[in-house]
C-alpha positions as CSV (number, residue, x, y, z in Angstrom):
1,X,-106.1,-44.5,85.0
2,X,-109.0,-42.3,84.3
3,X,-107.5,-39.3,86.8
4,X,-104.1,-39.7,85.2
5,X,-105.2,-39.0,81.6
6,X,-107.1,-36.3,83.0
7,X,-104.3,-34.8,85.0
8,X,-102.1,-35.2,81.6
9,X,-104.8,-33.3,79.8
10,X,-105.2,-30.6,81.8
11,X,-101.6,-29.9,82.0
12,X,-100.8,-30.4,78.4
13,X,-103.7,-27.6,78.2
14,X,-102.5,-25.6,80.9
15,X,-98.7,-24.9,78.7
16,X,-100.2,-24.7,75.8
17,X,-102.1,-21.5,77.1
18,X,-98.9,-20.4,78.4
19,X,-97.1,-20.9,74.9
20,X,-100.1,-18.6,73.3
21,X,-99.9,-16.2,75.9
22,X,-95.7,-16.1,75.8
23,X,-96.2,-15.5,71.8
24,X,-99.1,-12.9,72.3
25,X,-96.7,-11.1,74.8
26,X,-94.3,-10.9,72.2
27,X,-96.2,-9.3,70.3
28,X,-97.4,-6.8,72.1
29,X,-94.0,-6.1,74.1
30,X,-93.2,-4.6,70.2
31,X,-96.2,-2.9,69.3
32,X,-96.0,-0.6,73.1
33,X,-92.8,0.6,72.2
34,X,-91.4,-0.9,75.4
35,X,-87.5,-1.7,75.5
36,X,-86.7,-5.4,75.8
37,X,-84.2,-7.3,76.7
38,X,-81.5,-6.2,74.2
39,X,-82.3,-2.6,75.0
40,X,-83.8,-1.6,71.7
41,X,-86.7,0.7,72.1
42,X,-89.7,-1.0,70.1
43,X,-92.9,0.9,69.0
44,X,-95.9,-0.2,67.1
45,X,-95.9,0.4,63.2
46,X,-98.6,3.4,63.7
47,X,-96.8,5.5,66.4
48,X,-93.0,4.7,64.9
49,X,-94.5,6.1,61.2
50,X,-95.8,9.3,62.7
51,X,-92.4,9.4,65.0
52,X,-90.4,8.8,61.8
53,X,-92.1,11.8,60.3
54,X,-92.1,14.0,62.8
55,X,-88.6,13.6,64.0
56,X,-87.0,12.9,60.7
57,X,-85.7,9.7,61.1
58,X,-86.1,6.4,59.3
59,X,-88.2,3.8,60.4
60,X,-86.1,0.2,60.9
61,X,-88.5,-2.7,60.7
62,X,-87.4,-6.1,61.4
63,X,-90.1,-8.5,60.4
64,X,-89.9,-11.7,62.6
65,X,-91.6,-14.7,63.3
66,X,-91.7,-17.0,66.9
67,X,-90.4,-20.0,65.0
68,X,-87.3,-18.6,63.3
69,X,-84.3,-19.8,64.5
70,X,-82.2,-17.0,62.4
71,X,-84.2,-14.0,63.8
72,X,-83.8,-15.6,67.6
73,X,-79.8,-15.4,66.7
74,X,-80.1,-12.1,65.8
75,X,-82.1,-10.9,68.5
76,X,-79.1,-12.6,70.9
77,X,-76.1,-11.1,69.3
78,X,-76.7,-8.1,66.4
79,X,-79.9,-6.6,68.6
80,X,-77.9,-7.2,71.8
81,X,-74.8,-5.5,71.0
82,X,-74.3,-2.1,72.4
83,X,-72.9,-0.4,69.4
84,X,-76.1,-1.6,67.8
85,X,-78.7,-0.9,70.3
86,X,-77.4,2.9,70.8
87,X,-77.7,3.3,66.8
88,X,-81.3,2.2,67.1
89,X,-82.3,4.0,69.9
90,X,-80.7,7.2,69.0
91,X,-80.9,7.8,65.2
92,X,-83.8,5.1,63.7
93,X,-87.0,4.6,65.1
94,X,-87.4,0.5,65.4
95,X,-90.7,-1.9,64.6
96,X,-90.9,-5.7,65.2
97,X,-93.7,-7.1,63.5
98,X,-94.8,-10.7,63.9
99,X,-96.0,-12.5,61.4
100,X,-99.3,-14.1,63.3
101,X,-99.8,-10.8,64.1
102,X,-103.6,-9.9,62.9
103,X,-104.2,-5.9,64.0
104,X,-105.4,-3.6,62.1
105,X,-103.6,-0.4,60.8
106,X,-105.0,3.0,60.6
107,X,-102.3,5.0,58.6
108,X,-104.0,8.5,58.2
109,X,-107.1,6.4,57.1
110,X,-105.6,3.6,55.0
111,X,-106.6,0.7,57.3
112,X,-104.6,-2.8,56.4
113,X,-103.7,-5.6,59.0
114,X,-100.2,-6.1,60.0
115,X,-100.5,-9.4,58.4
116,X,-101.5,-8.2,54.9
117,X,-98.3,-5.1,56.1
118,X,-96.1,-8.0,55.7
119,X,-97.4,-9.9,53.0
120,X,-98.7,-7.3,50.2
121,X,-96.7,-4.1,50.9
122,X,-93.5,-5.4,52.2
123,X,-93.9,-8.6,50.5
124,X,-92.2,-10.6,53.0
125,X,-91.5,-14.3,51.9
126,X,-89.1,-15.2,54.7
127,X,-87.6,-14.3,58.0
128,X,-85.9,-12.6,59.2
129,X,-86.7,-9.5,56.6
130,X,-85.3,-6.2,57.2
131,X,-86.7,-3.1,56.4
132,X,-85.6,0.6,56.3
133,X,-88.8,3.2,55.7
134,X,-87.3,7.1,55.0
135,X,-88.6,9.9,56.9
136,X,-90.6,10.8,54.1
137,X,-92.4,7.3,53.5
138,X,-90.1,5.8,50.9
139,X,-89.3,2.5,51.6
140,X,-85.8,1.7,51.2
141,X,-85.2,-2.0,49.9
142,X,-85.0,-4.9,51.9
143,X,-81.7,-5.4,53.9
144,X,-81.7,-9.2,53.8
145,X,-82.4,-11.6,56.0
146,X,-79.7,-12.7,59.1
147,X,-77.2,-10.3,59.2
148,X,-74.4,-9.8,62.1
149,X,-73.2,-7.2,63.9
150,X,-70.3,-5.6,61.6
151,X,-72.2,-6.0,58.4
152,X,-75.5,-4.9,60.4
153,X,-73.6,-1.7,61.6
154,X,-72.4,-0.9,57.8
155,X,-75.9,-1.0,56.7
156,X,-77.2,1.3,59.6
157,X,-74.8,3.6,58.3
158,X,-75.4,4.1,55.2
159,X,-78.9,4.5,55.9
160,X,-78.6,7.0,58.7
161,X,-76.5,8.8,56.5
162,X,-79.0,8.6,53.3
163,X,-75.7,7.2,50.8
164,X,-78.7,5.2,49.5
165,X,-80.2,8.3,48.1
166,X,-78.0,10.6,45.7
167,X,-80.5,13.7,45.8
168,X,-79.8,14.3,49.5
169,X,-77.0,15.3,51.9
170,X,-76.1,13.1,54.4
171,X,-78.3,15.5,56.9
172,X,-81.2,14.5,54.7
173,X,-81.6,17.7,52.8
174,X,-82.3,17.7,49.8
175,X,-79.3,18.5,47.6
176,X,-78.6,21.7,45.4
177,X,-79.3,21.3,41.9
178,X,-76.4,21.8,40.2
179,X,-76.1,24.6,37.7
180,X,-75.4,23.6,34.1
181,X,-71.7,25.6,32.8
182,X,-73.4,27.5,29.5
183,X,-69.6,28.3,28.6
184,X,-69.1,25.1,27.3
């Protein structure tokens, strides 16, 4: 009897290492801008600001958590569809943050965790959370929470083409300004 509660022990122990280990995986699988399974090219918050910068692109950020049932569903079928997928990898420059996840930033010198990321400057309350950050460090409201595919594609749009922002062109530019008419 004594063996068998042992036995049961040990393997009780033995997949709950494997369940941290899975989640830690996670984690990292999205911070070494590795693709996954859907396709999307992930990077970590530090390497997809500068690359946001640098390239002139916005930053997508989809905050997630192992638990959530809604950001698994959209993982399956927005993140997985095609349309989707070549939008992100082509035009954004995509981040999944966790929420257990405790590393520290170093933004050019502004250190914060990822958790306090998520909490204080994004002020995350619930999952799934969307974010869009501009090219030029403006963060650009919070998308919601689940969204599907169609209404996920509309809001990629009007991003990519900044129809968010009325003092640029849809290039990003900034826009003219327009002369005042001192005839009338």
């Amino acid at each position: 009897m004594k063996h068998i509660r042992l036995l049961a022990l040990t393997a009780l122990a033995i997949f709950s290492l494997a369940l941290v280990l899975q989640a830690g995986d996670e984690t990292k699988t999205a911070a070494a801008g590795s693709t996954d399974t859907t396709g999307i090219r992930w990077y970590g918050y530090v390497d997809a600001w500068h690359k946001a910068k640098t390239e002139k692109k916005h930053m997508f950020i989809d905050f997630t958590a192992t638990w959530c049932t809604w950001c698994k569903k959209m993982d399956a079928s927005t993140f997985a569809n095609p349309a989707v997928v070549k939008l992100l990898n082509n035009d954004f420059v995509a981040v999944k943050l966790w929420d257990h996840d405790t590393t520290t930033l170093d933004l050019d010198g502004y250190k914060v965790t990822v958790k306090d990321l998520i909490k204080k400057e994004f002020r995350v309350s619930g999952y799934p959370a969307l974010w869009f950050v501009s090219p030029y460090n403006q963060k650009i409201g919070p998308a919601g929470g689940y969204r599907d595919t169609e209404q996920f594609l509309q809001i990629l749009d009007v991003v990519k083409h900044y129809r968010y922002d009325s003092t640029r062109t849809e290039t990003g530019d900034l826009k003219a300004p327009q002369q005042k008419d001192s005839t009338k």
